[in-house]
C-alpha positions, 0 to 999 in steps of 0.5 A, a space after each residue: 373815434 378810431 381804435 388803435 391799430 396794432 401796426 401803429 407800434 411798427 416804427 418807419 424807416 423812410 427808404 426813400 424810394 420813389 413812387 412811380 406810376 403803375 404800367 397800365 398797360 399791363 393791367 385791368 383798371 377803370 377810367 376815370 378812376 373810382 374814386 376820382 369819379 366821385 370827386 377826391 381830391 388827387 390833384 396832379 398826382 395818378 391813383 395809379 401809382 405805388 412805390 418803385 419795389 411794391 409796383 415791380 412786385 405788382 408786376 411779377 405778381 400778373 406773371 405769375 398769375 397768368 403761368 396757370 390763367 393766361 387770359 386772366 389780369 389783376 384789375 387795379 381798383 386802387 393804388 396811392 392816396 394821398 392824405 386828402 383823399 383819404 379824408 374824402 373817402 372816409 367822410 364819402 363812407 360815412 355819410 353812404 352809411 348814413 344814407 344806408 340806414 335811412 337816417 339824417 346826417 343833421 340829427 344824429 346822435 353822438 352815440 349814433 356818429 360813433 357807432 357808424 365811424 366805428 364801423 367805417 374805420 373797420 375798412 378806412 384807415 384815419 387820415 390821421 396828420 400823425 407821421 408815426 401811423 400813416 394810412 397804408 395807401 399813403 405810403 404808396 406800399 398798398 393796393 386793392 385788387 382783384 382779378 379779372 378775365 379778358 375773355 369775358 371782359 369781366 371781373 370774376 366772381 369775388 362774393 362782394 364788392 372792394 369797400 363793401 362795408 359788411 362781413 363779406 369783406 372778410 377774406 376767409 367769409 365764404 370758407 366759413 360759411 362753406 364749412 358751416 353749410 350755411 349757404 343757398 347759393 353754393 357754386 357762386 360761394 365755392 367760386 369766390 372763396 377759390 378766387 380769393 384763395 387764388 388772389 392771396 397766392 399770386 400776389 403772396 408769391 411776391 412778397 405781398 401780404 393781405 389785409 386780415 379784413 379786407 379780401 381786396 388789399 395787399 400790402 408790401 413794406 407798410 406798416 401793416 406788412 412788418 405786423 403782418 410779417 411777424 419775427 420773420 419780417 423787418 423790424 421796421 416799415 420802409 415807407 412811411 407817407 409818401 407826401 413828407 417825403 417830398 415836401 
């Protein structure tokens, strides 16, 4: 039901690299964690952590962000999950939209479950059991983000929320549509698009690379991140899912 993606073709060579938890100190985030709130399943294992080199990556990322802002910290929205949540979160994507569209789970169509997987997996990976093409947040080498401003003690304006299902969560949106002048609201539209830009240079600065549909995720040596890199890369990804390692 999903469509292929074109970093599946990346091969893994499993580094090995353990996965450690985020210092949280350190960083703006929730509690409970967004997701656990909702019910996924993580078991003993934190959201909160990512492999060895992308969490000391992470870290020289804020450093370099509060060069300019130093009131300002990235908010960890997500780190890893494992294969499970994954699944949860897919299926908890799919029956909101069921839900947005006023319709009822038990009567849809085929054609109708289709089309609203299709437009779930244009933000969730598959939980695929496939070792060769694993969600890149259970690698351990992704994370979604934003930023956030101690002083007001909010996030600051990104133009939507990290999983909103729409073409806002396109990093590029609101340039777009700036250049369109295609906007009533052009101040709050000129903001998110700077802070976006802003997100994507602190953290690009430290080897991370953006998803091209999701303003909020970033990558480091994931499948996605080789594709991403193009010939200048490696020519295989690092981490492959974190769970097989151990198991």
């Amino acid at each position: 039901m999903s469509a292929q993606r074109p970093h599946w073709q990346v091969p893994i060579q499993e580094c090995g690299e353990p996965l450690v938890e985020i210092p949280l100190e350190q960083f703006a985030h929730s509690v409970p964690h967004a997701y656990q709130a909702l019910g996924a399943p993580y078991g003993s294992l934190s959201p909160y952590c990512l492999r060895l080199g992308v969490k000391e990556a992470l870290i020289q990322a804020q450093k370099h962000l509060q060069q300019d802002y130093p009131h300002w910290q990235l908010y960890i929205f997500d780190a890893y999950r494992p294969l499970a949540v994954q699944a949860f979160m897919a299926h908890h994507a799919f029956q909101t939209l069921v839900q947005a569209r006023g319709l009822a789970a038990s009567s849809l169509t085929s054609s109708q479950t289709h089309d609203l997987w299709s437009e779930v997996y244009k933000i969730w990976a598959p939980p695929q059991e496939n070792p060769l093409t694993p969600p890149p947040h259970s690698t351990g080498g992704a994370v979604d983000l934003t930023l956030f401003d101690t002083q007001t003690g909010q996030c600051v304006e990104m133009g939507s929320p990290i999983d909103e299902l729409s073409e806002r969560s396109q990093p590029d949106y609101f340039q777009q549509q700036l250049a369109q002048d295609s906007l009533s609201n052009r101040a709050q539209a000129q903001a998110a698009a700077q802070h976006r830009t802003l997100l994507a240079q602190v953290m690009q600065a430290t080897g991370f690379k953006r998803h091209p549909g999701e303003w909020w995720h970033f990558c480091l040596g994931d499948q996605m991140w080789v594709w991403l890199s193009g010939d200048q890369g490696e020519p295989q990804a690092r981490y492959g899912r974190y769970d097989l390692l151990i198991s």
